[in-house]
C-alpha positions as CSV (number, residue, x, y, z in Angstrom):
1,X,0.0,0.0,0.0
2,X,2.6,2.6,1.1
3,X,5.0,1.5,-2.3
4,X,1.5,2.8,-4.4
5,X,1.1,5.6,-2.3
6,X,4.6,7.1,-3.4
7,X,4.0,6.1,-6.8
8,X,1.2,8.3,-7.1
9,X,3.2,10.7,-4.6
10,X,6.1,10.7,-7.7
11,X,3.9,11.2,-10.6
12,X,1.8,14.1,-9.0
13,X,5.4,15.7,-8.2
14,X,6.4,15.2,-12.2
15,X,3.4,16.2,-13.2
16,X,3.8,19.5,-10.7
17,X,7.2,20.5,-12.3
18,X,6.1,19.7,-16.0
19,X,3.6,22.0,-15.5
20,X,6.1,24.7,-14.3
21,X,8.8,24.5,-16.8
22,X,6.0,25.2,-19.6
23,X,3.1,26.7,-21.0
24,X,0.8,27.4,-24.1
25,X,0.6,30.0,-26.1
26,X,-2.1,30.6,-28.4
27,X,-1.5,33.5,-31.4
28,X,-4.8,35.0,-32.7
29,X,-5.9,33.1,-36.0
30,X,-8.9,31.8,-38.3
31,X,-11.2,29.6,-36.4
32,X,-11.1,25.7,-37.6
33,X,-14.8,24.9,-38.9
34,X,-15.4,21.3,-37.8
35,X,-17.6,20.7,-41.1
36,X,-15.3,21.8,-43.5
37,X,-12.1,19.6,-44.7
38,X,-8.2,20.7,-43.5
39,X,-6.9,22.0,-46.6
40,X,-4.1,20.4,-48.3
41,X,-1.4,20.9,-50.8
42,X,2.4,22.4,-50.3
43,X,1.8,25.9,-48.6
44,X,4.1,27.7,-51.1
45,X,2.4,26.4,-54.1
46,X,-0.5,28.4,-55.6
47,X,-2.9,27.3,-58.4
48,X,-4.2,29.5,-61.0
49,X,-7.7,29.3,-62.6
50,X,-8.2,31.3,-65.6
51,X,-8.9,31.8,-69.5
52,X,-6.9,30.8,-72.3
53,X,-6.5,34.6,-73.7
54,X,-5.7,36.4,-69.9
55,X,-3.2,33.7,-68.8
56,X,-1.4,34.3,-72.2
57,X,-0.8,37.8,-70.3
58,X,-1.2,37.6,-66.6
59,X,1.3,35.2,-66.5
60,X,4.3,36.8,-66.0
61,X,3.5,39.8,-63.8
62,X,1.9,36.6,-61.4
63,X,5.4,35.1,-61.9
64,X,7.1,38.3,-61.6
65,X,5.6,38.9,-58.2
66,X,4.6,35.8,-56.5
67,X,7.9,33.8,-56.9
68,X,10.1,36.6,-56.0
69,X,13.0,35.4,-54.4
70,X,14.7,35.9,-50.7
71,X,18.4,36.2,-50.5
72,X,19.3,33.2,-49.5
73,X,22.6,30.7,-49.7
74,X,20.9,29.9,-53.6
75,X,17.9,32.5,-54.0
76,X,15.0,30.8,-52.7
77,X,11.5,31.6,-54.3
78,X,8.6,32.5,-52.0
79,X,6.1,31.0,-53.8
80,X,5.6,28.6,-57.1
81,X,2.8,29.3,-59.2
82,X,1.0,26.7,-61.4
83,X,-1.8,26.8,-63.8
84,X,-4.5,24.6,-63.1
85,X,-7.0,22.9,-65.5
86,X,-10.6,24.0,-65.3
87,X,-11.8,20.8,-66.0
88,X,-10.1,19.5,-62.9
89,X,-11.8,22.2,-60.4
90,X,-13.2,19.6,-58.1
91,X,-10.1,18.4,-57.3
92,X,-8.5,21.8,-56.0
93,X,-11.4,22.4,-53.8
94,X,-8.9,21.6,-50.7
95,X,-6.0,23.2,-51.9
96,X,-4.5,25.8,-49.8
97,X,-4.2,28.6,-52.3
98,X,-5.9,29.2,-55.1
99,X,-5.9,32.5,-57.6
100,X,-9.2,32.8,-60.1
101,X,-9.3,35.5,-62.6
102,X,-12.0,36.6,-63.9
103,X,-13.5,38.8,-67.1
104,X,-16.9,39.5,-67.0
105,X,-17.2,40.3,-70.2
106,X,-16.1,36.9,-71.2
107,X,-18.2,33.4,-71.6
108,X,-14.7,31.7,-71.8
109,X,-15.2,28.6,-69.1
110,X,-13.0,29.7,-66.0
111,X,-15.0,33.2,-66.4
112,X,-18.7,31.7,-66.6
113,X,-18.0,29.7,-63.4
114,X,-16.6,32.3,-61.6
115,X,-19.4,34.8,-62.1
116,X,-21.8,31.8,-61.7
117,X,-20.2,31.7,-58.3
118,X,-19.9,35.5,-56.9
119,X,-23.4,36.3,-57.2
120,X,-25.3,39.4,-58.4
121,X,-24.0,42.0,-55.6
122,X,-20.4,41.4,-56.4
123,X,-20.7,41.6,-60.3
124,X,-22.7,44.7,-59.6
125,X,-20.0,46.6,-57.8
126,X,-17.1,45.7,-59.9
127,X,-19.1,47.0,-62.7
128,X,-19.6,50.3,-60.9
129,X,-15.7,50.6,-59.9
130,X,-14.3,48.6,-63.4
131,X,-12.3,46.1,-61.3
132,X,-12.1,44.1,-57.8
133,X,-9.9,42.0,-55.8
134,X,-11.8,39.8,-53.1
135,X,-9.8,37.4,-50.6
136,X,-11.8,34.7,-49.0
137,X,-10.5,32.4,-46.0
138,X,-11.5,28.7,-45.8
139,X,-14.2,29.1,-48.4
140,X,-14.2,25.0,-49.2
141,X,-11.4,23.9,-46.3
142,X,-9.6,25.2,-43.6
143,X,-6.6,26.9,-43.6
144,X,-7.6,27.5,-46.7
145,X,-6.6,31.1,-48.9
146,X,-8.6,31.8,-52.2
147,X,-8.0,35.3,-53.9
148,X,-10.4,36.2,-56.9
149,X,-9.4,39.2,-59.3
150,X,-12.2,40.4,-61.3
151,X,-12.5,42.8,-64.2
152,X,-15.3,44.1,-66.0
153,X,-13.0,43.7,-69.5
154,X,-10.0,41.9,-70.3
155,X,-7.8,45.0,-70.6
156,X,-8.7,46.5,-67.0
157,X,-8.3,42.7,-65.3
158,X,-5.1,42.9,-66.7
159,X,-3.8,46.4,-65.6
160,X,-5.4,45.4,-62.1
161,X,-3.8,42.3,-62.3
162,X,-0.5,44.1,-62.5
163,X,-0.8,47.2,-60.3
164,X,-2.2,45.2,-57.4
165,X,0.7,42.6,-57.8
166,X,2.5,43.7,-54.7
167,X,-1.0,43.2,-52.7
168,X,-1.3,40.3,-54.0
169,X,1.7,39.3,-52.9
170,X,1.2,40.4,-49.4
171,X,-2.0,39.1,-49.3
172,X,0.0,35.2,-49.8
173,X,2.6,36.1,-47.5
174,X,0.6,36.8,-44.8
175,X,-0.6,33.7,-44.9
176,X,2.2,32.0,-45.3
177,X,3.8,33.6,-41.8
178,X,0.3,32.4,-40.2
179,X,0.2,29.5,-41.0
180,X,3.8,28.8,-39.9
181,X,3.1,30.7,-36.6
182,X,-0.5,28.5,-35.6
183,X,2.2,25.1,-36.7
184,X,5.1,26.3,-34.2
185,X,2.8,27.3,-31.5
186,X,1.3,24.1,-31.4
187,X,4.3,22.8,-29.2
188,X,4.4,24.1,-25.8
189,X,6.5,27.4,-25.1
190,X,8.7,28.0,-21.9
191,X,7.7,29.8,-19.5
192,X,8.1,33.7,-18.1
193,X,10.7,32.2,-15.4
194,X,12.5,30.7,-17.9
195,X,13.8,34.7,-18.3
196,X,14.3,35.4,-15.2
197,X,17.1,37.4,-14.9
198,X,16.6,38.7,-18.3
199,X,15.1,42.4,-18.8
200,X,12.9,41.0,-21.7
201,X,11.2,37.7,-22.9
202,X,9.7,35.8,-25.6
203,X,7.0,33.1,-27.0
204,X,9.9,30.4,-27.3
205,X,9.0,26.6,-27.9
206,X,10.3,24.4,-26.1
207,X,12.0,22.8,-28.5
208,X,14.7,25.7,-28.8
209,X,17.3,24.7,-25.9
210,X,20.2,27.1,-24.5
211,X,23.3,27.5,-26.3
212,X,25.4,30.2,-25.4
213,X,25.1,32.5,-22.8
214,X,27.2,35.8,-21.8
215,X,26.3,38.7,-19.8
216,X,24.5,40.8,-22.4
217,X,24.3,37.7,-25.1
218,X,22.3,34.5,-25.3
219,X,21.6,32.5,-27.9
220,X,18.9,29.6,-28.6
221,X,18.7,26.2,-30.7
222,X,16.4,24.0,-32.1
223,X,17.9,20.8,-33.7
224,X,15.6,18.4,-35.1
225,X,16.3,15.6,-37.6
226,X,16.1,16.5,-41.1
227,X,15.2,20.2,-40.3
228,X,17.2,23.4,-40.5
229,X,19.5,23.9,-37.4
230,X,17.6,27.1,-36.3
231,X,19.4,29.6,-33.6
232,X,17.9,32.7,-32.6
233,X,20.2,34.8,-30.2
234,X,19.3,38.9,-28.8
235,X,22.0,40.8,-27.5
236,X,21.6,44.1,-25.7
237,X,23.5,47.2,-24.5
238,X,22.8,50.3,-22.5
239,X,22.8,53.5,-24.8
240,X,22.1,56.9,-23.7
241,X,20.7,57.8,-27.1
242,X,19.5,56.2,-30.4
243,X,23.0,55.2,-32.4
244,X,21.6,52.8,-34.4
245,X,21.8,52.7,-37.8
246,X,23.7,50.7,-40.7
247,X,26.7,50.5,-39.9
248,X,26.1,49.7,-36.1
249,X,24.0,47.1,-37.4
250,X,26.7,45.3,-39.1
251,X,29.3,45.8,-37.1
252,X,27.9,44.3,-34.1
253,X,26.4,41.4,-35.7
254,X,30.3,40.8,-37.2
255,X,31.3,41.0,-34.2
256,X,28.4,38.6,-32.5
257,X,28.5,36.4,-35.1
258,X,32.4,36.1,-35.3
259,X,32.5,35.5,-31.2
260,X,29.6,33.4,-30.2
261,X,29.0,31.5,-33.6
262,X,32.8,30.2,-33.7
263,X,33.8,32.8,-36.3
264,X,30.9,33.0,-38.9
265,X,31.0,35.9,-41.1
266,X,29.5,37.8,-43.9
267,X,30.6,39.6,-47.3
268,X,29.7,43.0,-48.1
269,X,28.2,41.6,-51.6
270,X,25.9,38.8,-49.5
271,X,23.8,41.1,-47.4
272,X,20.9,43.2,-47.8
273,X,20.0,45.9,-45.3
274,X,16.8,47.9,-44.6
275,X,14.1,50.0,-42.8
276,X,11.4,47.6,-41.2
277,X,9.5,46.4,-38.3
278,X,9.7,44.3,-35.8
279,X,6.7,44.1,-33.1
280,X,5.9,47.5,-31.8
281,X,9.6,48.6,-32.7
282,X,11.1,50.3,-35.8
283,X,14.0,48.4,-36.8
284,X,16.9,48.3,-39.2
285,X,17.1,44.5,-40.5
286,X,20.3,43.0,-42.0
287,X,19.9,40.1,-43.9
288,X,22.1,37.4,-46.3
289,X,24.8,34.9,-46.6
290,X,26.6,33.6,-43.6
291,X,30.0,31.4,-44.1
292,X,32.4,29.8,-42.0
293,X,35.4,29.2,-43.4
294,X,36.5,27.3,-40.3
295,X,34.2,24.6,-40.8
296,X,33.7,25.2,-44.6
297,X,29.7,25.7,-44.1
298,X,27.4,28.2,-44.6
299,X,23.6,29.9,-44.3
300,X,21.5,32.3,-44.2
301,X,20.7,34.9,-41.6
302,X,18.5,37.8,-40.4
303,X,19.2,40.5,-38.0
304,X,16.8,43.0,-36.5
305,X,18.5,46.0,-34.4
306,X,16.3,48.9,-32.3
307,X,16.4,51.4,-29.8
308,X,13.8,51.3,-26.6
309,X,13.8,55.2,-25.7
310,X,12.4,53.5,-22.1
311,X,15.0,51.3,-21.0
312,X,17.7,53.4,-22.9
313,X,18.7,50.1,-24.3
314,X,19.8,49.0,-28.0
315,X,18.5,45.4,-28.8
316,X,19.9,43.4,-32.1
317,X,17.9,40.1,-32.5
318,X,19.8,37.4,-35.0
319,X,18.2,34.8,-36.5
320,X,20.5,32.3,-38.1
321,X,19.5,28.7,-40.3
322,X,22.1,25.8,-41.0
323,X,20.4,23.7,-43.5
324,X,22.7,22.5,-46.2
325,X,20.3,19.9,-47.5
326,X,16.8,22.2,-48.0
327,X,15.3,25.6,-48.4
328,X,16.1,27.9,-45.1
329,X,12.5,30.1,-46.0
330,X,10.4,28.3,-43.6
331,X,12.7,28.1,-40.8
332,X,13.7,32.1,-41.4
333,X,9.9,33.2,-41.3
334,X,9.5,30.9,-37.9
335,X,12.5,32.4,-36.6
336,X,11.0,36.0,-37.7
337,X,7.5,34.8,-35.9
338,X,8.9,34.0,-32.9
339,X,11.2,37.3,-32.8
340,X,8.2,39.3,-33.3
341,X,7.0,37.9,-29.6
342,X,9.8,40.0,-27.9
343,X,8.9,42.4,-24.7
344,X,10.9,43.9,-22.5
345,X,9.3,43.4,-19.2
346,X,7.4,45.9,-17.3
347,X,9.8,47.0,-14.2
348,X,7.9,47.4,-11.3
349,X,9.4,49.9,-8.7
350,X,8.2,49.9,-4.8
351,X,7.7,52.4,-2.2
352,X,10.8,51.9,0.4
């Protein structure tokens, strides 16, 4: 009896301390529809439905746009467009995304189902403003993106086919960094005390373990088999006023980099910088090649550097991928997710 009682005595105990070392986190998303299919499909493939005559010509400003590359180790396309047979619909109805174009002048088949589809309101309006562009989530799955461009003639589909390529664009990418956040967040995430000691914290699954720490550096790693090696690492210094800029940003992360990353570098020719965003913050973002000629390896990399005017503190956040074998997109944009969970913590200062 007593050997049963401490069995139960153990397992409440590991439960206890599971339950302390970490915790969900749940980023805000499209609901799941329990009657509707999971789409399916590669998530940077999308399928295009449309007409003979305005594929001829939509073609490559979709191309242009959609599989526009990120500076990677080989320059790595966001996105792979492919034209899909009408006659096939019914088998695309789970895809993940789907583009339809549409003329509503034309009786061409791709044309006649789509205005078959929309209904009288929305042919109305883009009548009365020449053109249209609607997105619709999880229209015949889940996790599902369908973007319809519409025209009232070929030759004003077209031109809005073109100028709204960058929309477009976003509209994809978007998804894209959702749907890699709702898959990372489904693993548990460590913690607030796993920062303790820290003047800032972040969403970070549990799968990313410590691997280098200094007194104003630390750096994470997730290694799994078959995936990218994925390190994301955020330094910080005290600064009386904002420095940052350019040059700061690539010096430090030289510097970082060559120290705590066993003497990676970067050339001049392999990086991009640029304004951004990151969270609440305005940031400067380095990105591009890293090599180590120690090891003879190499990767890719993206750094994010801002000012908090509160703290009087400069952070740089680095996200770094080792993945010799496959793309590094994916494990760059879950790096990005996860950086774009950073706060400094609240300090909370008592009457003596």
């Amino acid at each position: 009896m007593k050997s049963k009682f401490c069995v139960i005595l153990i397992l409440i105990i590991l439960i206890l301390g599971c339950s302390k070392s970490e915790s969900e986190y749940k980023p805000s998303g499209e609901k799941t529809n329990i009657r509707k299919p999971m789409s399916w499909g590669h998530k940077q493939t999308i399928y295009i439905f449309t007409d003979d005559n305005v594929w001829k010509y939509a073609e490559t400003p979709l191309r242009e746009s959609l599989e526009r590359f990120w500076f990677t180790v080989r320059n790595e396309s966001f996105f792979e467009i492919k034209r899909a047979k009408f006659e096939a619909i019914e088998q695309f109805y789970k895809f993940n995304n789907l583009i339809f174009l549409c003329d509503l002048e034309s009786n061409e088949e791709v044309s006649k189902y789509i205005k078959e589809k929309i209904g009288k309101k929305v042919v109305d309006e883009v009548k009365a403003n020449s053109i249209g562009m609607y997105p619709a989530n999880n229209l015949w799955a889940n996790d599902q993106f369908i973007l319809f461009l519409i025209g009232d003639n070929e030759r004003n589909l077209l031109s809005f086919n073109i100028l709204q390529a960058n929309k477009t664009f976003e509209l994809f990418i978007d998804k894209l960094y959702q749907r890699i956040e709702s898959k990372i967040y489904k693993k548990k995430v460590h913690t607030d005390n796993f920062f303790s000691g820290l003047s800032w914290q972040l969403k970070l699954p549990m799968n990313y373990v410590l691997y280098k720490k200094d007194k104003d550096f630390i750096s994470f790693l997730a290694r799994q088999r078959k995936k990218a090696d994925r390190f994301i690492s955020v330094y910080s210094e005290k600064m009386d006023k904002d420095n940052i800029g350019k040059e700061w940003l690539k010096e430090k992360r030289a510097e970082l980099a060559w120290k705590y990353y066993d003497e990676d570098e970067f050339s001049q020719s392999d990086i991009r910088i640029e304004r951004g965003k990151l969270n609440n913050y305005k940031c400067w973002k380095l990105s591009g090649r890293w090599q180590n000629k120690k090891y003879a390896v190499g990767g890719a990399f993206q750094s994010f550097a801002f000012y908090d005017e509160k703290t009087k503190s400069a952070f740089l956040i680095d996200n770094s991928v080792y993945f010799p074998e496959g793309d590094k997109i994916p494990s760059l944009i879950e790096l990005e997710v996860i950086s774009r969970t950073f706060e400094i913590k609240e300090v909370v200062y008592h009457n003596l």
